[in-house]
C-alpha positions as semicolon CSV with decimal commas, in nm:
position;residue;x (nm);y (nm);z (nm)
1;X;0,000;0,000;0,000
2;X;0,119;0,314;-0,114
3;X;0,159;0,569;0,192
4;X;0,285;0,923;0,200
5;X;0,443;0,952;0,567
6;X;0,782;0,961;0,457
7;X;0,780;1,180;0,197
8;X;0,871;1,544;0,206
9;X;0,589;1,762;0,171
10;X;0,683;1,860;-0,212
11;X;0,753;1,463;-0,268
12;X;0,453;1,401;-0,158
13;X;0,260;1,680;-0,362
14;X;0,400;1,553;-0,703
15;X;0,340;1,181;-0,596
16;X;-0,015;1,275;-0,561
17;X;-0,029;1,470;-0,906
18;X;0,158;1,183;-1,054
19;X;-0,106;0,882;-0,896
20;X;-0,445;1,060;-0,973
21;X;-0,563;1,189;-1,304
22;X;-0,738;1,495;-1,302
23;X;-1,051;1,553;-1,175
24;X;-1,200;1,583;-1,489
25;X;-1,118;1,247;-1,625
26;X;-1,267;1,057;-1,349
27;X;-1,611;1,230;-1,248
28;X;-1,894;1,174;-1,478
29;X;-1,980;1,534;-1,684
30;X;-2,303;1,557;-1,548
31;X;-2,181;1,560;-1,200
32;X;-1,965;1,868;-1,272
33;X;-2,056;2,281;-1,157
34;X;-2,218;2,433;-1,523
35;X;-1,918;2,694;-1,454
36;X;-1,654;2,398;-1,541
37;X;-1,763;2,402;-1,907
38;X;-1,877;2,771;-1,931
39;X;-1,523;2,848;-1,896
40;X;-1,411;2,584;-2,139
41;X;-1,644;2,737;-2,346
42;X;-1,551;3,035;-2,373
43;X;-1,160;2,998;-2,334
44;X;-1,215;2,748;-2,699
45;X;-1,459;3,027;-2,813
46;X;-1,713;2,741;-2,888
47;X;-2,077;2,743;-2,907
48;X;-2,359;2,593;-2,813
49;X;-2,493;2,242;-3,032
50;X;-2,733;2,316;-3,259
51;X;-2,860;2,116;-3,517
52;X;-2,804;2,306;-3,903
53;X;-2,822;1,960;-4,130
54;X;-3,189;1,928;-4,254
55;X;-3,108;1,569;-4,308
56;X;-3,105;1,530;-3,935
57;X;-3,364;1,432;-3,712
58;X;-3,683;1,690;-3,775
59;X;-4,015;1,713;-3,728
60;X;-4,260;1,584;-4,025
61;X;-4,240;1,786;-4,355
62;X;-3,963;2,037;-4,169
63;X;-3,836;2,153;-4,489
64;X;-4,148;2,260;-4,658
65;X;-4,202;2,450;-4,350
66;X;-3,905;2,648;-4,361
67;X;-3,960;2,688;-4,710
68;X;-4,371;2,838;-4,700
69;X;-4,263;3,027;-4,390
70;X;-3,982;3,168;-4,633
71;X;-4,241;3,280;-4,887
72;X;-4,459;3,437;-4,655
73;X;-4,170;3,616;-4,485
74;X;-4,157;3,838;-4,835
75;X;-4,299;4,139;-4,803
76;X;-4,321;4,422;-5,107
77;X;-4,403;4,750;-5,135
78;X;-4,697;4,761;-5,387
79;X;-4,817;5,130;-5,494
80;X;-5,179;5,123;-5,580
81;X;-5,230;5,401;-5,882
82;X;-5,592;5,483;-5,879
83;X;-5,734;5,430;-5,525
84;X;-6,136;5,400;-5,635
85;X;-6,360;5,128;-5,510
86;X;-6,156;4,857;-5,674
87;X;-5,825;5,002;-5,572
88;X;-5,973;4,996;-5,206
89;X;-6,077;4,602;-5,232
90;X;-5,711;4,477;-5,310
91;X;-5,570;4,709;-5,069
92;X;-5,786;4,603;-4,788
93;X;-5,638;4,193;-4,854
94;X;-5,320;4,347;-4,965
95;X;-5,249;4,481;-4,589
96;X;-5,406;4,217;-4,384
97;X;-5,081;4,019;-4,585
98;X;-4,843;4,241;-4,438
99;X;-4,729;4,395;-4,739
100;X;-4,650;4,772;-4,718
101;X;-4,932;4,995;-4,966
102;X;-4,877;5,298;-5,088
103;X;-5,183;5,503;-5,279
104;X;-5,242;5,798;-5,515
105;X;-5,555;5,871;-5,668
106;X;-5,669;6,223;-5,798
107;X;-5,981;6,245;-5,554
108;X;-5,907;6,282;-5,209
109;X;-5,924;5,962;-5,028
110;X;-5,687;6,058;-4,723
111;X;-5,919;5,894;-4,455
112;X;-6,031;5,623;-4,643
113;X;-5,680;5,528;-4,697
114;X;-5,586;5,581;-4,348
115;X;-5,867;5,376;-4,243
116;X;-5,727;5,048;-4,436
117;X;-5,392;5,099;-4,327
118;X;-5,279;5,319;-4,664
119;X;-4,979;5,568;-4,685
120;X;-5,220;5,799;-4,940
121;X;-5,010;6,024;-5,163
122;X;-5,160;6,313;-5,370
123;X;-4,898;6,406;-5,539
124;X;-4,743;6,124;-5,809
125;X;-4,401;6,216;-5,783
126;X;-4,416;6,198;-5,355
127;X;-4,515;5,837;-5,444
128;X;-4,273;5,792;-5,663
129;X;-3,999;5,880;-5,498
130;X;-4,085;5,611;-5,234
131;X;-3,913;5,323;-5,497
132;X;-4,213;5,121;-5,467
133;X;-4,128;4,747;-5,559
134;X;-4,438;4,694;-5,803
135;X;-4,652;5,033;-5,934
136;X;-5,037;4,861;-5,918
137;X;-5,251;5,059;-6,189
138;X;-5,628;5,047;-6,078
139;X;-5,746;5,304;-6,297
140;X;-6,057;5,297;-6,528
141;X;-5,999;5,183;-6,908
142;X;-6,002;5,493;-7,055
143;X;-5,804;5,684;-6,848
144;X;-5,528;5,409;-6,806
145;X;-5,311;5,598;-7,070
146;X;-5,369;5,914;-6,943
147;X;-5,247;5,862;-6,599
148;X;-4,924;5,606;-6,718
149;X;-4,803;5,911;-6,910
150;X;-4,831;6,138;-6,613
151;X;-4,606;5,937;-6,391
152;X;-4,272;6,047;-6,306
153;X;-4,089;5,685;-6,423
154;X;-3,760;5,900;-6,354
155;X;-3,778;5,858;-5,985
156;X;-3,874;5,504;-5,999
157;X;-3,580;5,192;-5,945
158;X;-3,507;5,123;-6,268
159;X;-3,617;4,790;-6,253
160;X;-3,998;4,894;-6,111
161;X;-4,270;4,623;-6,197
162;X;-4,568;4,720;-6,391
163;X;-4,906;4,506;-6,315
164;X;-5,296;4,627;-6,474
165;X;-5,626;4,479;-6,334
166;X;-5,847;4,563;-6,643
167;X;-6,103;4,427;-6,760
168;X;-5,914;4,377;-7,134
169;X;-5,594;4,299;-7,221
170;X;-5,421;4,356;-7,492
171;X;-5,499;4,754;-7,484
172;X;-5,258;4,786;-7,153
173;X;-4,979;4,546;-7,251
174;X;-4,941;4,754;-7,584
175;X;-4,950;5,078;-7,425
176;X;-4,675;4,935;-7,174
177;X;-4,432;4,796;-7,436
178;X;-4,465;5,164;-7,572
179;X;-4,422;5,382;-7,291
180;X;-4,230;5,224;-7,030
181;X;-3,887;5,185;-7,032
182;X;-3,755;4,837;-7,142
183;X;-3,588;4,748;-6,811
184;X;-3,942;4,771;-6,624
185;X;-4,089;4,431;-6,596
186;X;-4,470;4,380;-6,688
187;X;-4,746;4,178;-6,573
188;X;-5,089;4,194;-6,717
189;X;-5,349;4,062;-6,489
190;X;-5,696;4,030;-6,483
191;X;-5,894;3,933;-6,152
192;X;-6,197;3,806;-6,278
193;X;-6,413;3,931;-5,960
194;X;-6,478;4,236;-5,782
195;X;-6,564;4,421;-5,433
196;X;-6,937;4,244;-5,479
197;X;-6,864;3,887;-5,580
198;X;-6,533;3,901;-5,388
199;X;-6,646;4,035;-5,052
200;X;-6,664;3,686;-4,877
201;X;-6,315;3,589;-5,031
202;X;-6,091;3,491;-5,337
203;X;-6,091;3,142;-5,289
204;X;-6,225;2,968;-5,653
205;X;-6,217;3,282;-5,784
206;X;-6,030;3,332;-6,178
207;X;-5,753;3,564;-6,202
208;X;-5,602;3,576;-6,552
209;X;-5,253;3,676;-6,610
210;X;-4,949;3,710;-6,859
211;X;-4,611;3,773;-6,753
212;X;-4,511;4,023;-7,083
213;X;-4,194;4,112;-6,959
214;X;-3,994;3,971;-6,671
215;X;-3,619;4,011;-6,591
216;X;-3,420;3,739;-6,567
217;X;-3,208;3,829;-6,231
218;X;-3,327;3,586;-5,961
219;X;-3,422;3,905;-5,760
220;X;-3,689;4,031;-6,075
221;X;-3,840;3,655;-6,118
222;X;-3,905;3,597;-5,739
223;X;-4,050;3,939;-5,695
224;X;-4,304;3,849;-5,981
225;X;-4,373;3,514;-5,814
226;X;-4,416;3,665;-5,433
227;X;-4,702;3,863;-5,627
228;X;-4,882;3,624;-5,785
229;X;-4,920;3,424;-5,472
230;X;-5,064;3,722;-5,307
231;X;-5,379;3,602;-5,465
232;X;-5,274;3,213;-5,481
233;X;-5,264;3,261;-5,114
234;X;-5,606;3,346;-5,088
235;X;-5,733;3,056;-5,271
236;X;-5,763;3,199;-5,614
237;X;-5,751;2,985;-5,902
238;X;-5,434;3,085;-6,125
239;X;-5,503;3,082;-6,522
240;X;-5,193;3,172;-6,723
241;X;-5,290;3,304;-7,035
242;X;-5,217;3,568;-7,332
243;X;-5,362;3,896;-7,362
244;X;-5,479;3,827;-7,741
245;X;-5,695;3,496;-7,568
246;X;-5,823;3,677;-7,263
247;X;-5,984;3,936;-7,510
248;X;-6,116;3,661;-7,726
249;X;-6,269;3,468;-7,411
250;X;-6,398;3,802;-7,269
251;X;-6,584;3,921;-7,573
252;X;-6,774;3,624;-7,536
253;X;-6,857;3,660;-7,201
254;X;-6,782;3,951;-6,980
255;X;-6,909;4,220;-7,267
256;X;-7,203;4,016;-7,344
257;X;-7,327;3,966;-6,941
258;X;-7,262;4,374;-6,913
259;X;-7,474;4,403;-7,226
260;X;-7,757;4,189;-7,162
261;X;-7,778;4,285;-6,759
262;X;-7,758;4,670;-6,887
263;X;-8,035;4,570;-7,126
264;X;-8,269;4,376;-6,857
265;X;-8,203;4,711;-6,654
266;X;-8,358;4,909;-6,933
267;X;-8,718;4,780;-6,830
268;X;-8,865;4,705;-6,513
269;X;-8,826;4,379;-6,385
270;X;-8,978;4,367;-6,056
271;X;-8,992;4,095;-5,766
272;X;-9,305;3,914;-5,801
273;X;-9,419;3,625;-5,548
274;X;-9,412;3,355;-5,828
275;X;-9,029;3,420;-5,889
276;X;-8,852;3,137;-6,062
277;X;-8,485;3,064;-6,003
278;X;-8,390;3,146;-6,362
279;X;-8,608;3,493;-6,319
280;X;-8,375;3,545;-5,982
281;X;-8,097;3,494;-6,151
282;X;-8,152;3,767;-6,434
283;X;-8,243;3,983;-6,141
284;X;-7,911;3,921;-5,953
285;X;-7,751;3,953;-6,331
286;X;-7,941;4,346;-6,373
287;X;-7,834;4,421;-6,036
288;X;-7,464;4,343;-6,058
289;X;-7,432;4,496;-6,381
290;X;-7,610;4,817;-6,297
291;X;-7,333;4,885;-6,025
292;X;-7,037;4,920;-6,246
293;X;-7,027;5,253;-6,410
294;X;-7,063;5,324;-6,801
295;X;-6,710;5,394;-6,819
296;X;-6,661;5,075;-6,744
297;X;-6,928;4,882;-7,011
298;X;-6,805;5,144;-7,256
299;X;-6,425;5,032;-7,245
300;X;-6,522;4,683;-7,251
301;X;-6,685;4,789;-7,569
302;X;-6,415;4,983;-7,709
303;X;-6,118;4,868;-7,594
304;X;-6,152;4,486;-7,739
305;X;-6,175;4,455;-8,101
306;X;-6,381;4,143;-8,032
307;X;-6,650;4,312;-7,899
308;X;-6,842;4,447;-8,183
309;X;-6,856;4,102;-8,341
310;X;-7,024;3,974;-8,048
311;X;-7,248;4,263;-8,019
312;X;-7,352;4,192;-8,441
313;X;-7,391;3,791;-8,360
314;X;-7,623;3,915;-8,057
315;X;-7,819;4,139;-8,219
316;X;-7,841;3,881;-8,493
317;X;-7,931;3,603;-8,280
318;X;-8,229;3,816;-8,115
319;X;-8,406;3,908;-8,512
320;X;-8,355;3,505;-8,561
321;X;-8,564;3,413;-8,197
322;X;-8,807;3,679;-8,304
323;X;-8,829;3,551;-8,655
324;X;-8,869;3,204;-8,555
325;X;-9,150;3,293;-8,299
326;X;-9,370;3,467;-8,492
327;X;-9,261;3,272;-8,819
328;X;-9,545;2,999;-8,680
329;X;-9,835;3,243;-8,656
330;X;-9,913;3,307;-9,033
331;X;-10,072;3,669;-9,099
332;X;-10,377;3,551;-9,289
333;X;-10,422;3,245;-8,972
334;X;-10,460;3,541;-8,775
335;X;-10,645;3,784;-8,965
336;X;-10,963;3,498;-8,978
337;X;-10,869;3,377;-8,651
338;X;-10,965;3,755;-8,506
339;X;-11,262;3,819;-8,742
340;X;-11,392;3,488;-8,657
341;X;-11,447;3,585;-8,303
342;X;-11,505;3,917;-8,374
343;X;-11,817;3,767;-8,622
344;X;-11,965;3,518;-8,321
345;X;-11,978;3,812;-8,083
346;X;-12,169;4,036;-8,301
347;X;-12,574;4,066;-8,195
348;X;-12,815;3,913;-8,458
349;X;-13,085;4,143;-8,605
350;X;-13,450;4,024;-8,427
351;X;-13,615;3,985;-8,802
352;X;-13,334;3,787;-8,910
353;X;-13,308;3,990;-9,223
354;X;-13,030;3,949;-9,469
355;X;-12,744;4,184;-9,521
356;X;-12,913;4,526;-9,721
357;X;-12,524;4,628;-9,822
358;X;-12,463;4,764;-10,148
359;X;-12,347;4,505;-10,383
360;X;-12,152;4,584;-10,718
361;X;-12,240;4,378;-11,039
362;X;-12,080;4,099;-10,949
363;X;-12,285;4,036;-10,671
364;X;-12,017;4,137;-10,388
365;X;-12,025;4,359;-10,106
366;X;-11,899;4,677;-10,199
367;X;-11,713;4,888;-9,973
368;X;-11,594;5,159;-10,119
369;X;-11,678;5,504;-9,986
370;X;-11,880;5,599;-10,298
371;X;-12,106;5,324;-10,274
372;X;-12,186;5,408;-9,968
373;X;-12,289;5,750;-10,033
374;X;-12,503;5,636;-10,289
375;X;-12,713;5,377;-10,090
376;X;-13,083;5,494;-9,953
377;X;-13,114;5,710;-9,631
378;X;-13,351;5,711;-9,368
379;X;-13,551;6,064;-9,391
């Protein structure tokens, strides 16, 4: 047995040093003070474990986490041109996304901006100078060119993207290959709803759009992505499609519902208490049309070279109904049909006495004024 009486004191110090290992070595890690490791810690400047491989242990579908909670992380700064009733429905889903809006519109709509969460501008080149990320035209049809020419594109990034919401197509994406600049990316959209069918949500709901022009820097592609699924985010469904086949499609339908709904509101329909469904629905049809302004129906008309085809196969197709209706009821059929009935209601003479009209020589009733001049009068 190893003993330490006869060893000097320093002996016996480096006999013990040399005997035991260190402290360290010998007691479990979880039985040593926190501070023992702090200080190892920090005198190796290392850090805490963390776990950075995806391939490690995660929780179910991590990576598609990290990756929507990326998407939704991106925020832009969208400048709403125009700031009407329209403007005012995309801004209102536009901020409850968290995206920064920015508005000008000639009319003064200061509170009603403030109200939705809107920085309002009323002077274009203010907003300007603010380097939105995407300039958001909600202007009416006819005006569209109007107020794109009185923009200061000087004080925009150079790279600014360009998105429409009209109701046509190929109007807009013309007039922006013309007068914007050719680094400014373009997007024509068309979100086939509005404030009234949209007001309980997007979800199901068309929107129709065409990327014209689109940088190809990874910055300029994801910034037109991160807008589109503003409204793939809310459930919309996404149809990609050109300008020249949006117009065709809307022609077709869009023009012709505004025509025949303006048409319906032209007489009075009323609500009667043997309403049909198909008589509620041309009600609900005069009712939604009748809200959208002139302007509007008159651009539609206008503004898509397809219209006035449809309007001439309409018109065309209401002369053929009418034609076909009353092709059935032959003029003559009706003629003895009427004097038939007319005959049967007339009162019989009490004497039963024949017919005392002038006759010419043929032996036929005649008519004519002179004969009737000529026939005997009562004195």
């Amino acid at each position: 047995m190893l003993t330490l009486s006869g060893l000097k004191p320093s002996k016996a110090k480096a006999a013990i040093h040399h005997e035991l290992p260190p402290i360290s070595h010998c007691l479990p890690r979880s039985s040593l003070p926190f501070s023992a490791f702090s200080t190892r810690n920090r005198s190796n400047g290392r850090r805490s474990l963390r776990i950075r491989a995806l391939d490690a242990a995660q929780p179910y579908d991590y990576e598609a986490q990290i990756s929507g909670r990326s998407e939704r992380s991106v925020k832009l700064r969208i400048a709403i041109v125009g700031f009407g009733n329209f403007g005012q429905f995309l801004a209102k889903t536009l901020v409850q996304q968290g995206h920064t809006v920015l508005a000008y519109s000639r009319s003064n709509n200061f509170d009603i901006a403030t109200k939705l969460g809107v920085s309002f501008y009323s002077d274009p080149h203010d907003l300007c100078e603010e380097h939105p990320d995407i300039i958001l035209l909600c202007t009416s049809i006819i005006s569209t060119e109007s107020v794109l020419k009185s923009l200061p594109l000087q004080r925009l990034k150079r790279n600014t993207l360009f998105v429409d919401v009209l109701s046509v197509k190929e109007m807009p994406r013309n007039m922006f290959l013309q007068i914007l600049p050719p680094e400014f990316d373009i997007i024509c959209t068309h979100p086939m709803f509005g404030p009234e069918s949209g007001k309980n949500g997007w979800a199901g709901l068309p929107l129709v759009y065409e990327k014209v022009r689109i940088g190809s820097e990874a910055s300029r592609v994801n910034r037109c992505n991160h807008f589109l699924n503003i409204f793939a985010q809310e459930g919309c469904r996404m149809v990609e499609m050109s300008c020249a086949e949006h117009d065709r499609h809307a022609a077709g339908s869009q023009f012709i519902t505004h025509f025949i709904g303006r048409t319906l509101g032209k007489i009075d329909l009323d609500f009667t208490p043997i309403n049909t469904k198909g008589y509620e629905t041309l009600l609900n049809l005069r009712d939604n049309t009748s809200g959208d302004s002139f302007e509007l129906f008159y651009g539609l008309f206008i503004y898509n070279k397809n219209a006035l085809e449809q309007l001439e196969r309409l018109d065309m197709a209401f002369e053929s109904v009418k034609k076909q209706l009353f092709g059935h009821l032959h003029y003559i059929l009706r003629k003895q049909l009427y004097v038939n009935a007319e005959d049967s209601e007339a009162p019989q003479s009490n004497n039963g006495a024949l017919d005392k009209s002038p006759q010419n020589k043929n032996g036929a009733v005649d008519e004519s004024p002179s004969a009737v001049d000529e026939s005997p009068r009562r004195q």
